[in-house]
N, C-alpha and C positions, 0 to 999 in steps of 0.2 A: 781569179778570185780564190783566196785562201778557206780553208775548212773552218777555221775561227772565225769568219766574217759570218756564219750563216750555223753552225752544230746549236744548240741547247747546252748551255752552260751548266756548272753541278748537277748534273742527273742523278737522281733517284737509284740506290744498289741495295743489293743486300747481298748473301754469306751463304755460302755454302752449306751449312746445316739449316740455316732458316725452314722454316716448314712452307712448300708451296701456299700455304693458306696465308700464310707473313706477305710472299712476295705478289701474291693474286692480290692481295689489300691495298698494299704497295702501287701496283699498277691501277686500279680502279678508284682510289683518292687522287692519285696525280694525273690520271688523265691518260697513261703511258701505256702501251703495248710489251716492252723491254727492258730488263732493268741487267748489267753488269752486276757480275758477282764478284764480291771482292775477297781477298783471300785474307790470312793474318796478316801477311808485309803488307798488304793497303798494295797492292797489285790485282789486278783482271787475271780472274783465274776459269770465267765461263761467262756468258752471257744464257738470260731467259728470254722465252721470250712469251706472252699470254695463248701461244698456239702448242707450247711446250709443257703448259701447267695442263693445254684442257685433254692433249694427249698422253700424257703420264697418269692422268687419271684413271682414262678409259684402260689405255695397258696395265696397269695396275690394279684396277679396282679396289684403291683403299681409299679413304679421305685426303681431303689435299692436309689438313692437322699431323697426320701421320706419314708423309712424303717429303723426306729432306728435299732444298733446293739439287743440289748434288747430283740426285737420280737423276734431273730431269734436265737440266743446264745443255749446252752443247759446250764440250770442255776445250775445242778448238777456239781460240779468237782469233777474229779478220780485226785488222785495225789500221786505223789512218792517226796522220800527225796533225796539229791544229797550221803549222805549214802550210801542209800538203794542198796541191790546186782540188780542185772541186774535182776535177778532168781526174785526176788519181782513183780520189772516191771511189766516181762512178764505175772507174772502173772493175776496183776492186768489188764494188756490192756487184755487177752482170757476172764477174768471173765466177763468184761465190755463190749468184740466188739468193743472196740477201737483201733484206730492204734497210740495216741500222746498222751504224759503224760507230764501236769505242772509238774515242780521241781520247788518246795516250801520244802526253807529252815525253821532251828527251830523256826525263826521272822515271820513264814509266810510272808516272800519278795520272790519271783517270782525270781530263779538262772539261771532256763534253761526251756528248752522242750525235753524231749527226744521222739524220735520216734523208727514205727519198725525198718525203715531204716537207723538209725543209730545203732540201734543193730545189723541190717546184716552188715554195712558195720565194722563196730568191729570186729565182728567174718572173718572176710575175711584180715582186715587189721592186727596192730598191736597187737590186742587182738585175733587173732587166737589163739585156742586151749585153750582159757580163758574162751570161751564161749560153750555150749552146743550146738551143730548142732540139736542132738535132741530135745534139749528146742526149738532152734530158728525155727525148723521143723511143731513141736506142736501147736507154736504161731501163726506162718504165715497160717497153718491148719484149726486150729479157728478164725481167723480172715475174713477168705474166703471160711466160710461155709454162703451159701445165708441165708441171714436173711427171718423170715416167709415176707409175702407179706403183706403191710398194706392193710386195707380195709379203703374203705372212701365212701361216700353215696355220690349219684348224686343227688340235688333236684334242684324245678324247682327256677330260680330266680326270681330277683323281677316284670320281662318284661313275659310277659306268654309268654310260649315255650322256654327260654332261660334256660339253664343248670349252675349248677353249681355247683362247686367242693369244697367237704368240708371234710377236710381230716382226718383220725385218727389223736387223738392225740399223740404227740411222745411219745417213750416211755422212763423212765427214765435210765440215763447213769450211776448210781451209787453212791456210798457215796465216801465223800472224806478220803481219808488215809493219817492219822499223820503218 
């Protein structure tokens, strides 16, 4: 089973300067957790994703108004081709810890998004028996094995006695796949 038989066609993006408050809207009118960022050429130049906004908030402490998308993106893209078997996919989201993959066609234009949960809801719908239960088993497996716990150091801020939180840096989400 190809990636086109089963991703979300036209998905929901926005821009690199957008203000998280843009792409938080974004995702809570369309229903989405994730939205591709697109750059000027109209290429994937990050991905958000709704766990992205609510942690750049907190590391931040300014309004999402005032938080370009940019800060908070992960500027690494994982990606799949609308070709590509499902079997790739998956694999690519277990290698990464990811749960959502751009579909970027041969032009690199932005086709779709596929997710896990359209790969379960495949195997359950019309693609039953198309798809591996135990692939889909594996994935959902590794995707929900607790990641190690970041470490971040408390120092004092600028006011004496005041705290502050400064967090590991994320860590990288992979290379992207022609």
């Amino acid at each position: 089973m190809k990636v086109a038989e089963l991703m979300t066609h036209d998905p929901y993006t926005c821009r690199p300067n957008d203000s998280l408050n843009l792409a938080a809207k974004i995702m809570w009118d369309n229903d989405c957790g994730f939205v591709p960022v697109m750059g000027g050429d109209s290429r994937v130049v990050g991905v958000l994703t709704d766990r992205d906004i609510c942690m750049a908030a907190y590391t931040q402490g300014r309004s999402l108004h005032a938080i370009p998308v940019e800060t908070a993106m992960a500027h690494t893209v994982v990606s799949c081709a609308p070709e590509d078997e499902i079997s790739v996919a998956e694999t690519l989201m277990r290698q990464n810890r990811i749960h959502r993959l751009p579909v970027i066609d041969g032009a690199a234009k932005l086709v779709g998004v596929l997710s896990v949960s359209d790969i379960v809801r495949g195997a359950k719908g019309d693609a039953a028996g198309r798809i591996s239960n135990e692939e889909i088993a594996q994935t959902l497996g590794d995707l929900s094995q607790p990641r190690s716990h970041a470490t971040a150091a408390v120092v004092f801020g600028p006011e004496e006695g005041e705290l502050e939180f400064v967090p590991k840096p994320r860590a990288k989400r992979g290379q992207r796949h022609k």
